[in-house]
RODO-2510 file (C-alpha; in nm, 4 decimals, decimal comma):
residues 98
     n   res          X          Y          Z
     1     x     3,3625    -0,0717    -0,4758
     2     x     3,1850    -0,0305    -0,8327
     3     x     3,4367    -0,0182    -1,1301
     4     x     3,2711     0,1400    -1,4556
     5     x     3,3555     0,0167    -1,7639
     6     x     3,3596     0,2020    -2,0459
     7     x     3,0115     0,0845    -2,1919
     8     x     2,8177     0,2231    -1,8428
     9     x     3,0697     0,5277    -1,8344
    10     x     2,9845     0,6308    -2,1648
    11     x     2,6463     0,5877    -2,0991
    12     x     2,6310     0,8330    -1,7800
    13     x     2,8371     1,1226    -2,0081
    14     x     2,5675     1,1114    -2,2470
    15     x     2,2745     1,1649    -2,0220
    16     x     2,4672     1,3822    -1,8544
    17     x     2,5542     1,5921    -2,1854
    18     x     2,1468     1,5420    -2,2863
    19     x     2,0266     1,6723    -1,9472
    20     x     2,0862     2,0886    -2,0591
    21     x     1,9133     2,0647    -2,3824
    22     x     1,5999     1,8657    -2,1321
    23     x     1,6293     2,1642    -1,9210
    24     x     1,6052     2,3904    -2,1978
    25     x     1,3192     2,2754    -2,3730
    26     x     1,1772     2,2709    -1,9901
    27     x     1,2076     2,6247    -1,9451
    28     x     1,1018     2,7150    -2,3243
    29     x     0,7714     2,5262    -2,2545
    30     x     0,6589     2,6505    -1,9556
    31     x     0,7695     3,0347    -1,9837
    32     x     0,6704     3,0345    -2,4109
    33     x     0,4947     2,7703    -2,5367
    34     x     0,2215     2,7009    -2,2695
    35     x     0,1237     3,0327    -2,1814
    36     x     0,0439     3,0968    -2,6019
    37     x    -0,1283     2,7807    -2,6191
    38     x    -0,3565     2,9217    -2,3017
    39     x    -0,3954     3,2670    -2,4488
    40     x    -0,4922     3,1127    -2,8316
    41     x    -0,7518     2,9521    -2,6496
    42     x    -0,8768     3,2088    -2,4699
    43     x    -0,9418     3,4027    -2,7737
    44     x    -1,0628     3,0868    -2,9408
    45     x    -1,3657     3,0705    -2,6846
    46     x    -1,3876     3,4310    -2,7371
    47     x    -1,4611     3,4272    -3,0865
    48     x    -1,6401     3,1061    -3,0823
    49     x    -1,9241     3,2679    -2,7920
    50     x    -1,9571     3,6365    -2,9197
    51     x    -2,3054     3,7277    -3,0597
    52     x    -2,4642     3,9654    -3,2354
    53     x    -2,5262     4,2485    -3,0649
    54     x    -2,2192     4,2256    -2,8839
    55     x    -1,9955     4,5244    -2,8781
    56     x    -1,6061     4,4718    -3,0143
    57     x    -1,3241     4,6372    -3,0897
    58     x    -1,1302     4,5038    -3,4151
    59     x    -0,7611     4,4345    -3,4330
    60     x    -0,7380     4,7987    -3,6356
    61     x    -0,9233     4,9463    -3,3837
    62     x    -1,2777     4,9987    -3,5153
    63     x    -1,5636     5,0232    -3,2586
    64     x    -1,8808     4,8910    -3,2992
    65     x    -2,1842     4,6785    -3,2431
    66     x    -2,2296     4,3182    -3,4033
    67     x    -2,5706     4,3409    -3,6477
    68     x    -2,5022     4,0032    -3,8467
    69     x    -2,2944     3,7135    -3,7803
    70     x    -2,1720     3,4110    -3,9643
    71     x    -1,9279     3,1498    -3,9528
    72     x    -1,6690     3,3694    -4,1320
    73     x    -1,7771     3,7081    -4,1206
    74     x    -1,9664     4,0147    -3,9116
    75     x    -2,1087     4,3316    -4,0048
    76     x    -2,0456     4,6152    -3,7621
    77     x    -2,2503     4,8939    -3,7372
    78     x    -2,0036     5,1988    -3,6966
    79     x    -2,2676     5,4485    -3,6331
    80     x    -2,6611     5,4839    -3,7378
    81     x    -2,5952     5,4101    -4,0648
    82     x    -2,2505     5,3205    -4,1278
    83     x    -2,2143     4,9227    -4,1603
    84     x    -1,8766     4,7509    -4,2353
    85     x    -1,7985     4,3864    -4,3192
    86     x    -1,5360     4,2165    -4,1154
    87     x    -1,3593     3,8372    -4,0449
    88     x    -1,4995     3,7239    -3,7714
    89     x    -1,0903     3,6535    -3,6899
    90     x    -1,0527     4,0341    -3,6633
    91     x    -1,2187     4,1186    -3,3150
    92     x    -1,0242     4,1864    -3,0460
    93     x    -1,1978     4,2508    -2,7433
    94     x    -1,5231     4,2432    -2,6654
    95     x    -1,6183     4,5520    -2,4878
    96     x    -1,9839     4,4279    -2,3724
    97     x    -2,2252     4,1613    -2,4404
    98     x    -2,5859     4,1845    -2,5312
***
Protein backbone atom coordinates (compact mmCIF):
# COMPACT_ATOMS: atom_id res chain seq x y z
CA UNK A 1 0.00 0.00 0.00
CA UNK A 2 1.48 3.55 -1.13
CA UNK A 3 0.97 6.35 1.53
CA UNK A 4 1.33 9.98 -0.08
CA UNK A 5 2.79 12.48 1.75
CA UNK A 6 1.99 15.75 1.43
CA UNK A 7 5.05 16.82 -0.84
CA UNK A 8 3.88 14.00 -3.76
CA UNK A 9 0.11 14.85 -2.94
CA UNK A 10 0.56 18.32 -3.59
CA UNK A 11 2.37 17.63 -6.47
CA UNK A 12 -0.46 15.40 -8.26
CA UNK A 13 -3.25 18.44 -7.37
CA UNK A 14 -1.21 20.72 -9.27
CA UNK A 15 -0.85 18.82 -12.47
CA UNK A 16 -4.04 17.89 -12.05
CA UNK A 17 -5.31 21.68 -11.67
CA UNK A 18 -2.65 22.56 -14.84
CA UNK A 19 -4.07 19.79 -17.06
CA UNK A 20 -7.52 22.17 -18.23
CA UNK A 21 -5.61 25.19 -19.08
CA UNK A 22 -3.12 22.24 -21.35
CA UNK A 23 -6.32 21.19 -22.81
CA UNK A 24 -7.33 24.54 -23.57
CA UNK A 25 -4.52 25.89 -25.25
CA UNK A 26 -4.83 22.28 -27.13
CA UNK A 27 -8.05 22.98 -28.54
CA UNK A 28 -7.26 26.88 -29.22
CA UNK A 29 -4.28 25.68 -31.38
CA UNK A 30 -5.58 23.27 -33.44
CA UNK A 31 -9.24 24.74 -34.16
CA UNK A 32 -7.60 28.81 -34.29
CA UNK A 33 -4.21 29.19 -34.42
CA UNK A 34 -3.04 26.49 -36.96
CA UNK A 35 -5.57 26.74 -39.46
CA UNK A 36 -4.57 30.95 -39.73
CA UNK A 37 -1.06 30.13 -39.78
CA UNK A 38 -2.00 27.62 -42.96
CA UNK A 39 -4.28 30.13 -44.61
CA UNK A 40 -1.49 33.28 -44.10
CA UNK A 41 0.61 31.09 -45.96
CA UNK A 42 -1.41 30.24 -48.52
CA UNK A 43 -1.89 33.75 -49.45
CA UNK A 44 1.78 34.35 -48.79
CA UNK A 45 2.68 31.93 -51.81
CA UNK A 46 -0.07 33.58 -53.54
CA UNK A 47 1.26 36.90 -53.57
CA UNK A 48 4.79 35.86 -53.69
CA UNK A 49 4.03 33.69 -57.41
CA UNK A 50 1.47 36.09 -59.14
CA UNK A 51 2.77 37.77 -62.36
CA UNK A 52 2.03 40.23 -64.53
CA UNK A 53 -0.48 39.53 -66.64
CA UNK A 54 -2.27 37.68 -64.16
CA UNK A 55 -5.85 38.54 -63.57
CA UNK A 56 -6.93 39.58 -59.69
CA UNK A 57 -9.46 40.77 -57.84
CA UNK A 58 -8.41 43.39 -54.98
CA UNK A 59 -9.57 43.26 -51.40
CA UNK A 60 -12.16 46.34 -52.50
CA UNK A 61 -13.18 44.46 -55.22
CA UNK A 62 -11.54 45.95 -58.34
CA UNK A 63 -11.06 43.65 -61.39
CA UNK A 64 -8.32 43.68 -63.50
CA UNK A 65 -5.23 42.53 -65.29
CA UNK A 66 -1.58 42.90 -63.78
CA UNK A 67 0.54 45.36 -66.45
CA UNK A 68 3.56 46.15 -63.98
CA UNK A 69 4.79 44.55 -60.97
CA UNK A 70 7.21 45.30 -58.21
CA UNK A 71 8.18 44.31 -54.91
CA UNK A 72 5.58 46.65 -53.33
CA UNK A 73 3.25 47.65 -55.83
CA UNK A 74 1.05 46.69 -59.23
CA UNK A 75 -0.65 48.62 -61.75
CA UNK A 76 -3.97 47.21 -62.90
CA UNK A 77 -5.37 47.91 -66.00
CA UNK A 78 -9.21 48.45 -65.28
CA UNK A 79 -10.18 48.70 -68.83
CA UNK A 80 -8.29 49.89 -72.26
CA UNK A 81 -7.11 52.74 -70.79
CA UNK A 82 -7.86 52.98 -67.26
CA UNK A 83 -4.64 52.00 -65.09
CA UNK A 84 -4.63 52.10 -61.22
CA UNK A 85 -1.75 51.71 -58.75
CA UNK A 86 -2.16 49.18 -56.03
CA UNK A 87 -0.05 47.26 -52.89
CA UNK A 88 0.83 44.34 -54.07
CA UNK A 89 -0.78 43.26 -50.31
CA UNK A 90 -4.20 44.22 -51.75
CA UNK A 91 -5.05 41.22 -54.18
CA UNK A 92 -7.28 38.85 -53.25
CA UNK A 93 -7.80 36.23 -55.58
CA UNK A 94 -6.37 35.53 -58.52
CA UNK A 95 -8.96 34.86 -61.06
CA UNK A 96 -6.48 33.44 -63.90
CA UNK A 97 -2.91 33.28 -64.68
CA UNK A 98 -1.11 34.28 -67.79
Amino acid sequence: MFLLTGDTAGQGNILMSLLPFVLMFAIFYFLLIRPQQKRAKTRNMMLANVKKGDKVVTVGGMHGKIVELTDDTMVLLVNDTTRLTFNRSAIDTVVTSA
